[in-house]
N, C-alpha and C positions, 0 to 999 in steps of 0.2 A: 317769605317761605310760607309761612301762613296766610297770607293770601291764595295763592299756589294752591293749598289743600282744605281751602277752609269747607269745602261740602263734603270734608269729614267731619269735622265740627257740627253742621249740619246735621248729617244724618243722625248725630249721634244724638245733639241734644229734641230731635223731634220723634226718635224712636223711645226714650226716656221720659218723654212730657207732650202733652196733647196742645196746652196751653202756651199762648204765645208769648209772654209776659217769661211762664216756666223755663222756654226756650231761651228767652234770651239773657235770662240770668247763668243757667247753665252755660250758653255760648260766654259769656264774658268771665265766668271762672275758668272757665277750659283754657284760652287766650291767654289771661292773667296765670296759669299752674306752667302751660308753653312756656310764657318769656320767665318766670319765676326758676321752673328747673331748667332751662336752656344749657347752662353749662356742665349736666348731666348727659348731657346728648353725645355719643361717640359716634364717629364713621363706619362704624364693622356694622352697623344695620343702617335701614334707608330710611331718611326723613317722616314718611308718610308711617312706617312702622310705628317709630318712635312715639311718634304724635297719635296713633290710634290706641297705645299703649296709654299714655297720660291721658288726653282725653276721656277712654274707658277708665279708668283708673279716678278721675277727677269725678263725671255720673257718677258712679258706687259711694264717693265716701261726700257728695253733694247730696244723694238720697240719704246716707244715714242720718247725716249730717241734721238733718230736714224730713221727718219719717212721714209728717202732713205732705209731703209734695208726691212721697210714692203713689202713684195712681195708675189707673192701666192707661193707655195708648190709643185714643180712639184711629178706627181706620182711614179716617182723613187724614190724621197725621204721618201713615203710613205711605201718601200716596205717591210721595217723589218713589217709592220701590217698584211701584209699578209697573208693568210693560201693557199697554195698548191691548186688551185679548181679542180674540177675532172673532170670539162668539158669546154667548149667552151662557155655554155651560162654562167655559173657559173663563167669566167673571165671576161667576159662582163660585168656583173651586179657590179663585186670588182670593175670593172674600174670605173664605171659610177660612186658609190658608192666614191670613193676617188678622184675623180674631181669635185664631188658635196662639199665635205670637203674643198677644195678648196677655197670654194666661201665663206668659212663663217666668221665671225669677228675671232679675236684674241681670246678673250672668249669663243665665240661660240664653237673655236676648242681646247681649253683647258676642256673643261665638254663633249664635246663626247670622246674627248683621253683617259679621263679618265672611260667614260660609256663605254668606247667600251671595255677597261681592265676587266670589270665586276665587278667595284666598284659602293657598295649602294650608294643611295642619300644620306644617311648619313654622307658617308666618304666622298662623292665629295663637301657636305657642308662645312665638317671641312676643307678640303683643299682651297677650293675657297673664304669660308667666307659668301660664302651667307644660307640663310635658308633653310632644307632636302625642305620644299613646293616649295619654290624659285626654286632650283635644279632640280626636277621633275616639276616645269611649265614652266622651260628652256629648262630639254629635250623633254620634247615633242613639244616646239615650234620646237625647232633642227630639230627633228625628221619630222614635217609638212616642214616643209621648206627643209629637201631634198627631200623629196618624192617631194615636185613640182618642185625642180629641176631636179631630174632623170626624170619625167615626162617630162619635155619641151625636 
């Protein structure tokens, strides 16, 4: 099953860590927290939930854990998020767009990773543990807070 979902794994630990060493330490506690709480896991939510729950959940207390490994996210590490632009100004705007992601808290970039997938507030709730309101009055702080940062 983790195979299955592992470029959740992925995304998570190369949105958290720019460095590849970082990454794949973070990848093998994530795996190791998976088979560790496994029989935590109930059917009344989906797999891939589950697992972006523990995952994000493993990041956060991997950075406390380790406050030397908190660093920002260069934009190379962003680049699997990518889409292909078609023009010049359209890489411009992805760029400024993933150096303003940059700037944001731990949390902050775990609920746009996953708004930016095109998960409801609902599922970013189940994942995260906060409330579908809570979720939507975080993204759109998110959301105000890059626009002023693209802005500057």
């Amino acid at each position: 099953m983790i195979q299955e979902h592992e470029g959740i794994i992925y995304k998570i630990s190369r949105v958290y860590f720019d460095q590849e060493e970082d990454q794949k330490d973070l990848y093998q506690e994530i795996v190791y927290q998976l088979w560790k709480s496994y029989d935590s896991f109930d059917d009344r939510s989906k797999w891939s939930t589950w697992m972006y729950r523990v995952a994000l959940n493993t990041a956060i207390s991997f950075l406390k854990r380790d406050k030397s490994k908190l660093k920002k996210v260069s934009s190379e590490g962003l680049d699997n998020f990518k889409m292909e632009p078609f023009d010049p100004v359209m890489e411009e705007r992805i760029e400024w767009l993933y150096k303003s992601i940059q700037e944001l808290s731990v949390v902050e970039k775990g609920i746009i990773l996953l708004y930016l997938e095109g998960k409801r507030h609902d599922e970013i709730a189940s994942i995260t543990g906060f409330s579908t309101t809570n979720v939507g009055t975080r993204i759109s702080r998110i959301k105000e807070k890059l626009k002023h940062q693209i802005s500057n």
